[in-house]
DRENROLUM-121631 format. One record per atom (N, C-alpha, C, O): residue number from 1; x, y, z; residue in one letter; atom name. Coordinates in Angstrom, 2 decimals. Example, Ala and Ser with C-alpha at 12.3 -4.5 7.8 and 13.67 -1.06 7.14 Angstrom:
2
(site 1, (13.19, -5.69, 7.80), 'A', 'N') (site 1, (12.30, -4.50, 7.80), 'A', 'CA') (site 1, (13.20, -3.30, 7.80), 'A', 'C') (site 1, (14.24, -3.32, 8.46), 'A', 'O') (site 2, (12.85, -2.25, 7.08), 'S', 'N') (site 2, (13.67, -1.06, 7.14), 'S', 'CA') (site 2, (12.90, 0.03, 7.87), 'S', 'C') (site 2, (13.41, 1.14, 8.04), 'S', 'O') 
END
This chain:
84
(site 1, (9.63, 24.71, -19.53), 'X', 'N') (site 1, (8.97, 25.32, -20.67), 'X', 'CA') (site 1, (8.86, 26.83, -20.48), 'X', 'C') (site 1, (8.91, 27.60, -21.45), 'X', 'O') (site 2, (8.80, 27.02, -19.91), 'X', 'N') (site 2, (8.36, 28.40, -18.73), 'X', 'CA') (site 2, (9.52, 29.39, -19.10), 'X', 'C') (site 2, (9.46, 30.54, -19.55), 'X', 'O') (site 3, (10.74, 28.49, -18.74), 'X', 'N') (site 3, (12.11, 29.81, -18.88), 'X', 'CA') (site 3, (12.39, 29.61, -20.37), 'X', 'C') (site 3, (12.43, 30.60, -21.10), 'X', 'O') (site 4, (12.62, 28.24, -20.92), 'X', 'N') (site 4, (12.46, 28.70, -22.30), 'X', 'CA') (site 4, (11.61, 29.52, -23.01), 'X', 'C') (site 4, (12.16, 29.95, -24.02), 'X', 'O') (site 5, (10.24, 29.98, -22.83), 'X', 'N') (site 5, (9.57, 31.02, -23.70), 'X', 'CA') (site 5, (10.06, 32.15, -23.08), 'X', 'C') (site 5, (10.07, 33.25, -23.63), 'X', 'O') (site 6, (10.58, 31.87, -21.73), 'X', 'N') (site 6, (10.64, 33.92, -21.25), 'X', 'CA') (site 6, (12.10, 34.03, -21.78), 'X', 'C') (site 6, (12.49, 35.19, -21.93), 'X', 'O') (site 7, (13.12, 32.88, -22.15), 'X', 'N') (site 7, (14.51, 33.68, -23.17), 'X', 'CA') (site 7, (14.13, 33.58, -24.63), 'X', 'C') (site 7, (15.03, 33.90, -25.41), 'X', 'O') (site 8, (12.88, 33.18, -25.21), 'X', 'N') (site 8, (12.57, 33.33, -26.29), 'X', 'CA') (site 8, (11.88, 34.33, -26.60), 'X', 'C') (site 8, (11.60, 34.64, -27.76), 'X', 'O') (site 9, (11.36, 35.23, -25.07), 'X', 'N') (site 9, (10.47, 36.53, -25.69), 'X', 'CA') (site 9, (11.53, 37.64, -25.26), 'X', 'C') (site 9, (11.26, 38.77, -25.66), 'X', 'O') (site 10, (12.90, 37.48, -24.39), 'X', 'N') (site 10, (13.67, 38.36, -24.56), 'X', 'CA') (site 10, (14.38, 38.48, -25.19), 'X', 'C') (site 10, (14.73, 39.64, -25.41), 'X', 'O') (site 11, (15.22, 37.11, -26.06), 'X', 'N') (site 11, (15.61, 37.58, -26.97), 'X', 'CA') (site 11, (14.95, 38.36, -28.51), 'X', 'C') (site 11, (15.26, 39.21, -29.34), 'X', 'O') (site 12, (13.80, 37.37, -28.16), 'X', 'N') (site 12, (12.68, 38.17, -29.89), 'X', 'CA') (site 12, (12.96, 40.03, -29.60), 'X', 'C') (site 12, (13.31, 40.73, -30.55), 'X', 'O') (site 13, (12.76, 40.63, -28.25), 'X', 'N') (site 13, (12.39, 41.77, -28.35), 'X', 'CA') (site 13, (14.03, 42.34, -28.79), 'X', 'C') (site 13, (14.25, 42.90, -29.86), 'X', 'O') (site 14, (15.09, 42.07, -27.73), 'X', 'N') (site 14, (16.41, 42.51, -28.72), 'X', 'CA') (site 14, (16.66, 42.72, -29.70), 'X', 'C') (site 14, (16.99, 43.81, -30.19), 'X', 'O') (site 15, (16.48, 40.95, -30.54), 'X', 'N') (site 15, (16.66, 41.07, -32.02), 'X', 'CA') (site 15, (15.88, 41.92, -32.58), 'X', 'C') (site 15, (16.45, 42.80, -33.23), 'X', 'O') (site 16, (14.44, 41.95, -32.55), 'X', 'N') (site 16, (13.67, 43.13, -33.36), 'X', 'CA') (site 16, (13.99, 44.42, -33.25), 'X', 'C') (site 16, (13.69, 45.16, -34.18), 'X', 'O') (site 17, (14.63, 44.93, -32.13), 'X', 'N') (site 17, (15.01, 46.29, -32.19), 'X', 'CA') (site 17, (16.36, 46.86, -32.80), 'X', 'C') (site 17, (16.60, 47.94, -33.33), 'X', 'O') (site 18, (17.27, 45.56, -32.49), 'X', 'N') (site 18, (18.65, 45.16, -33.43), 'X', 'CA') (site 18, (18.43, 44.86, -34.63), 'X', 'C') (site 18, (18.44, 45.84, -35.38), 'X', 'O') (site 19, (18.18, 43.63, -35.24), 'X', 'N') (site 19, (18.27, 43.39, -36.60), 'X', 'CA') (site 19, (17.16, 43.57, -37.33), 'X', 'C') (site 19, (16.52, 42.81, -38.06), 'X', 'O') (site 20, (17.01, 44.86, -36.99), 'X', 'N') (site 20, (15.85, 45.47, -38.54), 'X', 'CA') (site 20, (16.60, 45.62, -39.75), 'X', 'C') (site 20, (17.52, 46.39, -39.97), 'X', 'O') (site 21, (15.89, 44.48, -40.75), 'X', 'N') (site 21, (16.48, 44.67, -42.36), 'X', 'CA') (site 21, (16.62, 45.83, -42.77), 'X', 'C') (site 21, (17.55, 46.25, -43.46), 'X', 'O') (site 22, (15.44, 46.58, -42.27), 'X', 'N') (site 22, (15.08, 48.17, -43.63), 'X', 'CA') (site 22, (14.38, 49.15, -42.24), 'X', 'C') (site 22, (13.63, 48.69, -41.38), 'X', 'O') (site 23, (14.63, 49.88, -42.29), 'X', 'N') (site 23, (14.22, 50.48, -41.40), 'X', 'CA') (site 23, (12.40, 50.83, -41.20), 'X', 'C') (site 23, (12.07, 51.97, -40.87), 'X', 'O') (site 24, (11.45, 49.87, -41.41), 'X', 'N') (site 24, (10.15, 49.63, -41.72), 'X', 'CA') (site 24, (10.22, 49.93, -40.15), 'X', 'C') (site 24, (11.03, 49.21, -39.58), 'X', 'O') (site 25, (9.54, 50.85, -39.33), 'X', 'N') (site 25, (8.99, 51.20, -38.32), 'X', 'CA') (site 25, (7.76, 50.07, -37.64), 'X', 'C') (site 25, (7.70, 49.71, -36.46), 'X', 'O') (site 26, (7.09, 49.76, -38.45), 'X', 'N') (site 26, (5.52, 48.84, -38.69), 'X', 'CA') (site 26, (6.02, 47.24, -38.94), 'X', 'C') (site 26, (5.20, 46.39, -39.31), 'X', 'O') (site 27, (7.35, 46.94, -38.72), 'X', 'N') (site 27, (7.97, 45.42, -39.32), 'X', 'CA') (site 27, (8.56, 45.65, -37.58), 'X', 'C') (site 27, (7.97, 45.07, -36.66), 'X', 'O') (site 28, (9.22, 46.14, -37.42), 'X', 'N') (site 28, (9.74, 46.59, -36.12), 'X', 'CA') (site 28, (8.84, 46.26, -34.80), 'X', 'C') (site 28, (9.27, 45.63, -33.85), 'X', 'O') (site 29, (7.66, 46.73, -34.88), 'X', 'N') (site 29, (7.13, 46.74, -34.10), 'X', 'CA') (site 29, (5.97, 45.96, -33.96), 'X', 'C') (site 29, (4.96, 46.14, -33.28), 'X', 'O') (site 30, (6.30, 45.08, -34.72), 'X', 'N') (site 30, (4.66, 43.62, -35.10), 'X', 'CA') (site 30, (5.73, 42.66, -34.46), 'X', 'C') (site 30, (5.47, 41.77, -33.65), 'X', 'O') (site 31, (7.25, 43.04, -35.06), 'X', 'N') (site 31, (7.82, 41.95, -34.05), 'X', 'CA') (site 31, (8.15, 42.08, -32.76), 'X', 'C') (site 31, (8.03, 41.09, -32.04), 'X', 'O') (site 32, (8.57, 43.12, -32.26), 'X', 'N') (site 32, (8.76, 43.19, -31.18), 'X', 'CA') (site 32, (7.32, 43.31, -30.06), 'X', 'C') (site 32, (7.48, 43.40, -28.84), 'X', 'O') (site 33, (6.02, 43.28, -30.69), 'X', 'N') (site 33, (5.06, 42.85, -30.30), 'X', 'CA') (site 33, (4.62, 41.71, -30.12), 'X', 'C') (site 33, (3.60, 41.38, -29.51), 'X', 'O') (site 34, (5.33, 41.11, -30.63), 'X', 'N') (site 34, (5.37, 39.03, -31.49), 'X', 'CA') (site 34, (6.00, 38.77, -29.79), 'X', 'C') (site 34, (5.50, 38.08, -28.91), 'X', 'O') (site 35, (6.87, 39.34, -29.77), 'X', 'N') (site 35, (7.82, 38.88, -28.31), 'X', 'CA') (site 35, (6.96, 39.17, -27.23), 'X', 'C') (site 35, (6.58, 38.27, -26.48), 'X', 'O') (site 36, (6.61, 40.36, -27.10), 'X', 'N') (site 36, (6.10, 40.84, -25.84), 'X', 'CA') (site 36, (5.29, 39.71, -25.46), 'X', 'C') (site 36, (5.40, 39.26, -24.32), 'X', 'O') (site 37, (4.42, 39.17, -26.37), 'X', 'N') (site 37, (3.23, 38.81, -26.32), 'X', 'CA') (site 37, (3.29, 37.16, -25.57), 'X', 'C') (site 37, (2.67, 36.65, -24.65), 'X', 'O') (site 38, (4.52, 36.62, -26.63), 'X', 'N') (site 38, (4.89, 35.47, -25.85), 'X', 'CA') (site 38, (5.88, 35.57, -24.22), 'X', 'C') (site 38, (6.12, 34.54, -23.58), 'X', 'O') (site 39, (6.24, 36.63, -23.88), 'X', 'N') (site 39, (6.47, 36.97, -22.24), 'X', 'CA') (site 39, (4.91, 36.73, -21.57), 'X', 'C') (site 39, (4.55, 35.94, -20.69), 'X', 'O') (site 40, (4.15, 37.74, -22.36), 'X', 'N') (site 40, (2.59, 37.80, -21.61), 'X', 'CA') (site 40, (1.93, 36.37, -21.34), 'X', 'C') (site 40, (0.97, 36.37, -20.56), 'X', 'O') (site 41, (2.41, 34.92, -22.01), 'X', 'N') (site 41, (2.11, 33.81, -21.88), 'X', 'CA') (site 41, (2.92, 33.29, -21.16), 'X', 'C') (site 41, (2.58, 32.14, -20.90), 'X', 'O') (site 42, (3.80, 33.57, -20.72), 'X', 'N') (site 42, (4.89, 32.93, -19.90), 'X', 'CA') (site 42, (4.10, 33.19, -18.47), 'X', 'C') (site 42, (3.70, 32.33, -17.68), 'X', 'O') (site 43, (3.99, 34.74, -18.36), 'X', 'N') (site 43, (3.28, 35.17, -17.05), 'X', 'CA') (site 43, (2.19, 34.77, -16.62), 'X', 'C') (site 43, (1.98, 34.74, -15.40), 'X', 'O') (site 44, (0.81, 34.19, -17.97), 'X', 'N') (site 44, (-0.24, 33.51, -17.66), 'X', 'CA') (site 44, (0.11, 31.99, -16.83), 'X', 'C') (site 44, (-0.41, 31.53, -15.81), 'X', 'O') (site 45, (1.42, 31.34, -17.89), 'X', 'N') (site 45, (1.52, 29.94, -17.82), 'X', 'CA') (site 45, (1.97, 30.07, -15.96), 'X', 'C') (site 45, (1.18, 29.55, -15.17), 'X', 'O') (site 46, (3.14, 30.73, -15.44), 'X', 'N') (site 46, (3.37, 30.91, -14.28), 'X', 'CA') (site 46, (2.07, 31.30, -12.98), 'X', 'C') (site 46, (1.79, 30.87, -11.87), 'X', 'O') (site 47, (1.68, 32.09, -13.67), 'X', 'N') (site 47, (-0.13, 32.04, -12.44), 'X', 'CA') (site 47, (-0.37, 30.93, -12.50), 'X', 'C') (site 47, (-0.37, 30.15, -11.55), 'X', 'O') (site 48, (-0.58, 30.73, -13.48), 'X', 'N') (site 48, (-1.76, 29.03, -13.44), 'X', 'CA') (site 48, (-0.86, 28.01, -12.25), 'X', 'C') (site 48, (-1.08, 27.61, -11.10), 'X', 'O') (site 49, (0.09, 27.88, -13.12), 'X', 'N') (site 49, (1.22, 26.92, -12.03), 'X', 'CA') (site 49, (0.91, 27.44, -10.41), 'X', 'C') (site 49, (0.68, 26.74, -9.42), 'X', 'O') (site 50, (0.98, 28.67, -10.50), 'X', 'N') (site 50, (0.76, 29.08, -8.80), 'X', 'CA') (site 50, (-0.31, 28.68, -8.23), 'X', 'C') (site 50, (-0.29, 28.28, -7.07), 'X', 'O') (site 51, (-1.31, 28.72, -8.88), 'X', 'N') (site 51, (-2.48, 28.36, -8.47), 'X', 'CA') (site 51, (-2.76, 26.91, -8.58), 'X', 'C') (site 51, (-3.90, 26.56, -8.30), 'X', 'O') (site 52, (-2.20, 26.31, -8.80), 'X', 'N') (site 52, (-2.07, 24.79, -8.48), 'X', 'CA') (site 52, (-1.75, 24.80, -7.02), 'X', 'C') (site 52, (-1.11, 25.61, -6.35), 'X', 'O') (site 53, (-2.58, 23.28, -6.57), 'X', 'N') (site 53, (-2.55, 22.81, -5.37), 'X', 'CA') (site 53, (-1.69, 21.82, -5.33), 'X', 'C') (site 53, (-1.81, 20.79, -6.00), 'X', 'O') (site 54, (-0.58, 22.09, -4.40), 'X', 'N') (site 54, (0.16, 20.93, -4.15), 'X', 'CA') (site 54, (-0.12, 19.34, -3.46), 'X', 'C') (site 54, (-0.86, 19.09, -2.51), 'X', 'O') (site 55, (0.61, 18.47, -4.17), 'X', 'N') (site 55, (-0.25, 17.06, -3.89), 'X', 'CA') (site 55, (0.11, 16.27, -2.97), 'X', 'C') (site 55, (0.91, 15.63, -3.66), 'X', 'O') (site 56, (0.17, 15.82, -2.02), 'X', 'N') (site 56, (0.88, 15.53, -0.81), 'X', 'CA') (site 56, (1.29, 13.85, -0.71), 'X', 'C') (site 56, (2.09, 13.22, -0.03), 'X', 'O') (site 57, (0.37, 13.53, -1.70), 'X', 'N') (site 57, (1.23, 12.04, -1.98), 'X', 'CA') (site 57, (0.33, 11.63, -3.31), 'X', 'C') (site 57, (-0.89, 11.74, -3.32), 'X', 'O') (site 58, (1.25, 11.05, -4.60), 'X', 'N') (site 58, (0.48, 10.95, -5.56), 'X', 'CA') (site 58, (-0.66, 9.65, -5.47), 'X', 'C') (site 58, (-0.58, 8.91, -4.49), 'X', 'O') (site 59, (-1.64, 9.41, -6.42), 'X', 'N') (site 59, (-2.45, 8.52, -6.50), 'X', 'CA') (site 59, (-1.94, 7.51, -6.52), 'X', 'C') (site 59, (-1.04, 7.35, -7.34), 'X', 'O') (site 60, (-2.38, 6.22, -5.42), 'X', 'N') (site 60, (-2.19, 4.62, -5.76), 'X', 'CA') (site 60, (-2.73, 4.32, -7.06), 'X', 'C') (site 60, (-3.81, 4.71, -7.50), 'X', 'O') (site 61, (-1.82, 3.55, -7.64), 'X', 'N') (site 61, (-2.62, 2.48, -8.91), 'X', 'CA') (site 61, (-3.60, 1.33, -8.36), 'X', 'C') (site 61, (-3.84, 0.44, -7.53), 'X', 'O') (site 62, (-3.91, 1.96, -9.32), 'X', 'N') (site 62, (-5.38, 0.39, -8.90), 'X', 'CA') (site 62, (-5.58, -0.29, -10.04), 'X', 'C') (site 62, (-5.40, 0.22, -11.15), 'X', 'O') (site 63, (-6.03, -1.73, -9.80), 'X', 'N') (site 63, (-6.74, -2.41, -11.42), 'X', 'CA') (site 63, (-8.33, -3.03, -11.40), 'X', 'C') (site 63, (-9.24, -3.31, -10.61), 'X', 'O') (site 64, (-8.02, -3.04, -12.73), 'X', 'N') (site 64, (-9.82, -3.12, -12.99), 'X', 'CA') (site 64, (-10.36, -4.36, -12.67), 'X', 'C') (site 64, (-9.95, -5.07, -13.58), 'X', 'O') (site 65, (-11.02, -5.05, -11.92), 'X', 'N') (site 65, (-11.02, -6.36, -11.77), 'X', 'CA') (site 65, (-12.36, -6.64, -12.11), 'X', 'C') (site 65, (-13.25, -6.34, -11.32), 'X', 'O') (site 66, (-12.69, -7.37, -13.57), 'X', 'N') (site 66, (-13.95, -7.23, -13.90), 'X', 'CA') (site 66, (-14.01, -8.79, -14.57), 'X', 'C') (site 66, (-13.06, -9.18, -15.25), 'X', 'O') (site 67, (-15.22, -9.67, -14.31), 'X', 'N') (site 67, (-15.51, -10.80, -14.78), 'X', 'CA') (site 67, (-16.69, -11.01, -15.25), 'X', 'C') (site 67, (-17.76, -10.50, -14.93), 'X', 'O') (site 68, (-16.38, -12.05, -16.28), 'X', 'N') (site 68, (-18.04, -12.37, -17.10), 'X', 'CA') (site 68, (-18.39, -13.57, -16.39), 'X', 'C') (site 68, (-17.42, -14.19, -15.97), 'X', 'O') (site 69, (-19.77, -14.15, -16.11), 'X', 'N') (site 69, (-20.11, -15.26, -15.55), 'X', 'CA') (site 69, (-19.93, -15.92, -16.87), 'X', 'C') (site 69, (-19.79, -15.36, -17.96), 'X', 'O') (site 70, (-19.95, -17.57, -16.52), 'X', 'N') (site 70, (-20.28, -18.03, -17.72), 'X', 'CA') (site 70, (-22.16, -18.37, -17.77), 'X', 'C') (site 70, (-22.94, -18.50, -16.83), 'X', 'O') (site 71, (-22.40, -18.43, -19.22), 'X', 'N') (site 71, (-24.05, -18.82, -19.15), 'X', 'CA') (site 71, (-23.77, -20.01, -19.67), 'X', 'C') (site 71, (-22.75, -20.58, -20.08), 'X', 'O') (site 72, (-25.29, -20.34, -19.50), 'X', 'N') (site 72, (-26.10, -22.02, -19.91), 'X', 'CA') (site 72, (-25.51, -21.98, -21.99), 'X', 'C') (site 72, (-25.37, -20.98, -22.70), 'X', 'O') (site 73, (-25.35, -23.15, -22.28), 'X', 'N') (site 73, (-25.55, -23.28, -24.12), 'X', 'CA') (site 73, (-27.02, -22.57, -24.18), 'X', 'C') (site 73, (-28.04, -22.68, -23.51), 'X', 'O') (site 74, (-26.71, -21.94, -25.07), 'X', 'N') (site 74, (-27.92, -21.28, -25.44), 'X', 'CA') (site 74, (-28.66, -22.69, -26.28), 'X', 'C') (site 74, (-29.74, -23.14, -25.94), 'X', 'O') (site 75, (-28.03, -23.11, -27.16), 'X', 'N') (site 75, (-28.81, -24.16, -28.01), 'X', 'CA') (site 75, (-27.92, -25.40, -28.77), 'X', 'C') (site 75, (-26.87, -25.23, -29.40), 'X', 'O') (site 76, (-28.53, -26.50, -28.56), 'X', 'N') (site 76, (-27.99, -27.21, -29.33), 'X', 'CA') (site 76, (-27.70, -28.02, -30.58), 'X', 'C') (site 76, (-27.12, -29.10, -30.66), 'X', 'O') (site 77, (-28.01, -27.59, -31.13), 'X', 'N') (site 77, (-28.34, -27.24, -32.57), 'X', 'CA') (site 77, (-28.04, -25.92, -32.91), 'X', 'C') (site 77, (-28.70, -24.99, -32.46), 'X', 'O') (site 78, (-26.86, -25.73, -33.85), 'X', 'N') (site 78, (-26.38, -24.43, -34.23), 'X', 'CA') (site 78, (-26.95, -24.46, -35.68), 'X', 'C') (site 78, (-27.53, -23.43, -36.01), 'X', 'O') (site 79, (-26.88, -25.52, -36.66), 'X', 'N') (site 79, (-27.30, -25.27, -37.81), 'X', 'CA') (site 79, (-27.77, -27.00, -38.29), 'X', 'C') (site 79, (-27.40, -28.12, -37.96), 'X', 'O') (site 80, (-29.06, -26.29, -39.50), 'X', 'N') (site 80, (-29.55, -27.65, -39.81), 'X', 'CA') (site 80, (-29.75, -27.26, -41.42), 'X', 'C') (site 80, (-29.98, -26.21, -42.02), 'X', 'O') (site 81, (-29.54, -28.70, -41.80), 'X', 'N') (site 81, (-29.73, -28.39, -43.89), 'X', 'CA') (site 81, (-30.50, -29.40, -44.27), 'X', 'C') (site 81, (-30.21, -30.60, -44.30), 'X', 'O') (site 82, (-31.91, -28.63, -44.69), 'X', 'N') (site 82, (-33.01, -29.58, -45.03), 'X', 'CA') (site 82, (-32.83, -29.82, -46.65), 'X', 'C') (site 82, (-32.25, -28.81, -47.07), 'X', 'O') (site 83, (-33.03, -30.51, -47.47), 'X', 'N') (site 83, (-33.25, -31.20, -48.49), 'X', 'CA') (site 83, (-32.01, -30.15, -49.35), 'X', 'C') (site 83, (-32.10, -29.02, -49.83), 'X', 'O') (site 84, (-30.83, -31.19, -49.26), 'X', 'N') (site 84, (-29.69, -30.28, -49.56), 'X', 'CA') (site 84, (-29.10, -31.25, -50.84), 'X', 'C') (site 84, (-28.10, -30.90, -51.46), 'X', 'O') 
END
């Protein structure tokens, strides 16, 4: 992900200095600011990565081993119909 945004913020800055439609000074330079900006995230995303601790063997899987007791009948008699 990393080298794809840093050839996506070098090429942004090329093209903006190359293919200006009209010579708008202020169009020019919002884009070629557009680029810089996504390099400047490339360089955040790369610290962070550095600063990760390497893991020396990944986590075992484990499973959940969980049981219900059974209970007593609560009652016997579930339903009754008086003068029906």
């Amino acid at each position: 992900r990393a080298r794809t945004q840093r050839e996506w913020s070098s090429q942004g800055v090329r093209n903006a200095m190359r293919k200006a439609p009209d010579n708008d000074k202020n169009r020019r330079r919002a884009a070629t600011e557009s680029s810089e900006k996504q390099a400047q995230k490339v360089r955040q995303m790369e610290s962070r990565i550095a600063r990760l601790e390497e893991v020396d063997e990944p986590r075992k899987e484990w499973t959940l081993e969980f049981t219900i007791g059974s209970a007593p009948r609560s009652s016997a008699v579930v339903a009754t119909l008086d003068k029906a």
